[in-house]
C-alpha positions as CSV (number, residue, x, y, z in Angstrom):
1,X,100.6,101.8,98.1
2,X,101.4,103.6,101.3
3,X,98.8,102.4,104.4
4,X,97.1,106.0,104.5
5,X,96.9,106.2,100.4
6,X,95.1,102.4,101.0
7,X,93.0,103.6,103.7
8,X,91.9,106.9,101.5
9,X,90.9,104.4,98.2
10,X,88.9,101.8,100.8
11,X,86.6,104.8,101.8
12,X,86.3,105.6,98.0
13,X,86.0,102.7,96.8
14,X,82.9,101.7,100.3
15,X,81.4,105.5,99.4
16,X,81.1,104.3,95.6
17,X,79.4,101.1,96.4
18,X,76.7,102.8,98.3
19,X,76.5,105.1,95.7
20,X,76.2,102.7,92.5
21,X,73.9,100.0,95.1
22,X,71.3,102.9,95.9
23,X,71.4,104.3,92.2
24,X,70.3,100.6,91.0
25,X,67.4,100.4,93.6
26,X,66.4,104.0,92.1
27,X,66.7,103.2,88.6
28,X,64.9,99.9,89.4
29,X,62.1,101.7,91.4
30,X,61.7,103.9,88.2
31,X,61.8,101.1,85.7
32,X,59.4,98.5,87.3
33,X,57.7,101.2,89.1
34,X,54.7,99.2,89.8
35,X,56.4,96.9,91.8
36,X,57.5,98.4,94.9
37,X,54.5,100.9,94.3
38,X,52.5,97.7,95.4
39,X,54.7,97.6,98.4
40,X,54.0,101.4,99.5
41,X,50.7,101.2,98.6
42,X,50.2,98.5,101.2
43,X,51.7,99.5,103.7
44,X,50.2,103.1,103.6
45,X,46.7,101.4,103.4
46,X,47.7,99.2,106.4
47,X,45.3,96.2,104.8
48,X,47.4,93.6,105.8
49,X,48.1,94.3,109.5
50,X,46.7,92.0,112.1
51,X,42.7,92.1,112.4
52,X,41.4,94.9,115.1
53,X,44.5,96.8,115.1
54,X,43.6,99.8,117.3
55,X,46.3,101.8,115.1
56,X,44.7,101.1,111.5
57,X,43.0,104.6,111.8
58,X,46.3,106.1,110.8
59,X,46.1,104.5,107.3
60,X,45.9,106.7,104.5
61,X,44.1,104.9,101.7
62,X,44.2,107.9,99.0
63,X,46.2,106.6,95.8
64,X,47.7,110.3,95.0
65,X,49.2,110.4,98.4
66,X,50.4,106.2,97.7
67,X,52.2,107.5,94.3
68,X,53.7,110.7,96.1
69,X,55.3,109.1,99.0
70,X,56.3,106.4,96.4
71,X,57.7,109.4,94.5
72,X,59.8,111.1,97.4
73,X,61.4,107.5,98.2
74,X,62.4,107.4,94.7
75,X,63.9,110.9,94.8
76,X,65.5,110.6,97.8
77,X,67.2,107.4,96.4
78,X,68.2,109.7,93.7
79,X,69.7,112.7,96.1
80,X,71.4,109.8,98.0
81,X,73.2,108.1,95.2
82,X,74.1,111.5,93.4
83,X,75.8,112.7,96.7
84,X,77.8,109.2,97.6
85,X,78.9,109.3,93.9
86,X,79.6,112.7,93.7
87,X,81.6,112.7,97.2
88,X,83.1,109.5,95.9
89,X,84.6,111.8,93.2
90,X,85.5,114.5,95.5
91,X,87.0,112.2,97.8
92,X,89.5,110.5,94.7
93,X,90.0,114.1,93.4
94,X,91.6,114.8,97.1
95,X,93.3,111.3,97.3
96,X,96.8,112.7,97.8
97,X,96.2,115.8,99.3
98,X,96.9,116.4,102.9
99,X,94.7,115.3,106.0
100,X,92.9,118.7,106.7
101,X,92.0,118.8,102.2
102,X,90.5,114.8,102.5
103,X,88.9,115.5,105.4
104,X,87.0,118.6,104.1
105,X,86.5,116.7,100.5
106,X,84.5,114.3,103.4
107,X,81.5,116.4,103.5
108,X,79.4,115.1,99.9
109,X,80.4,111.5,101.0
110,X,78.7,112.4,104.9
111,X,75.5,113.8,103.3
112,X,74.7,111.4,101.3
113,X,75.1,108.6,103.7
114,X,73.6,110.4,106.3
115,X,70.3,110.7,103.6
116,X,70.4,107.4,103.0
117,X,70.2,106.4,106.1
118,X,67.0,108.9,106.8
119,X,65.3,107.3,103.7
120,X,66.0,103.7,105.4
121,X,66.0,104.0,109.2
122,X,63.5,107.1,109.6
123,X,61.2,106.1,106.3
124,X,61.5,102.4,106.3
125,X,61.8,101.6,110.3
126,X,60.4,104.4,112.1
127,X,57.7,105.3,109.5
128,X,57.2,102.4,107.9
129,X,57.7,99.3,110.2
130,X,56.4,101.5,113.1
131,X,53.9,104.4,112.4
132,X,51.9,102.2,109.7
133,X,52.8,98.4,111.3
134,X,54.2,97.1,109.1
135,X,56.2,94.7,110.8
136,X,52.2,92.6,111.0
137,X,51.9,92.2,107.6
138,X,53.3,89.0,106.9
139,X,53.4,89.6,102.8
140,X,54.6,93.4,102.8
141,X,57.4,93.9,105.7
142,X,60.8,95.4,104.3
143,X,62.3,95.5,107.7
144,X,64.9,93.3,107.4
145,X,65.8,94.9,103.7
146,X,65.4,98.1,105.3
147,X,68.1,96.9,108.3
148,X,70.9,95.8,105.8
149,X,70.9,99.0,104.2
150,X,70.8,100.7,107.4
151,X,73.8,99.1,108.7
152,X,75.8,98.6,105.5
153,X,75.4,102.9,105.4
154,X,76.0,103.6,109.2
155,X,79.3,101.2,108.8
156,X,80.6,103.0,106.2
157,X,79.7,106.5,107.3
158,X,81.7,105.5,111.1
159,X,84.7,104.4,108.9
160,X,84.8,107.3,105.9
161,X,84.1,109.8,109.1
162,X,86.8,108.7,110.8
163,X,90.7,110.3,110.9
164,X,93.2,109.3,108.3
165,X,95.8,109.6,110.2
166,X,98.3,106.8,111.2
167,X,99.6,106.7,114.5
């Protein structure tokens, strides 16, 4: 296999694992939905932050709106996995074709990182560690879950964005 042909099937191959890794969370979100429902619903509610917290009147403690934000992360896991899988497929499809064709073929695989990383860095960190505290609670905090996925995406987003080229 020629270096650029190797490079090509790495970004495949790192596109498809985000793809397949976020389509298991999503099928597992759906499947043992109660779970991580739990997990939103406490963090929405803001019940487990630190005693007097001057921010706990930004908790929102209506179940409908606990099972709807629960039901746009899921969906959004969906979206993200559907696009990396999809621009996975675009990308092989273009494996041999010239630089300007791959680099096009780019644009499923750079949306659906790109969502992922919204769900995780703007829902999970920003949202969720930050607006609702929920780097307090010492029994509901997904930051550091939230981080690897963060990073593992952003990695692979610099790299697949990146040129083909050899010099």
């Amino acid at each position: 296999m020629e270096k650029p042909l190797a490079i090509r099937a790495s970004k495949i191959f790192m596109v498809f694992g985000i793809g397949c890794l976020v389509l298991v969370v999503a099928f597992n979100n759906v499947v043992d939905y109660q779970s991580n429902f739990l997990f939103v619903q406490h963090v929405l509610t803001m019940d487990t932050v630190y005693p007097g917290n001057a921010l706990k009147h930004r908790a929102i403690t209506e179940p409908l709106l606990h099972h709807a934000a629960y039901a746009f992360i899921i969906f959004s896991q969906f979206v993200t996995a559907i696009l990396c899988l999809s621009g996975a497929l675009r990308l092989l499809r273009h494996i041999k074709s010239d630089e300007a064709a791959f680099s096009k073929a780019k644009s499923l695989s750079i949306a659906g990182l790109s969502c992922g990383f919204g769900l995780w860095f703007f829902g999970f960190m920003v949202i969720g560690a930050e607006w609702f505290c929920m780097w307090q609670s010492p029994d509901w905090n997904g930051q550091q879950s939230a981080f690897r996925f963060v990073v593992s995406i952003v990695l692979v987003l610099i790299y697949v964005a990146q040129s083909d080229k050899i010099a």
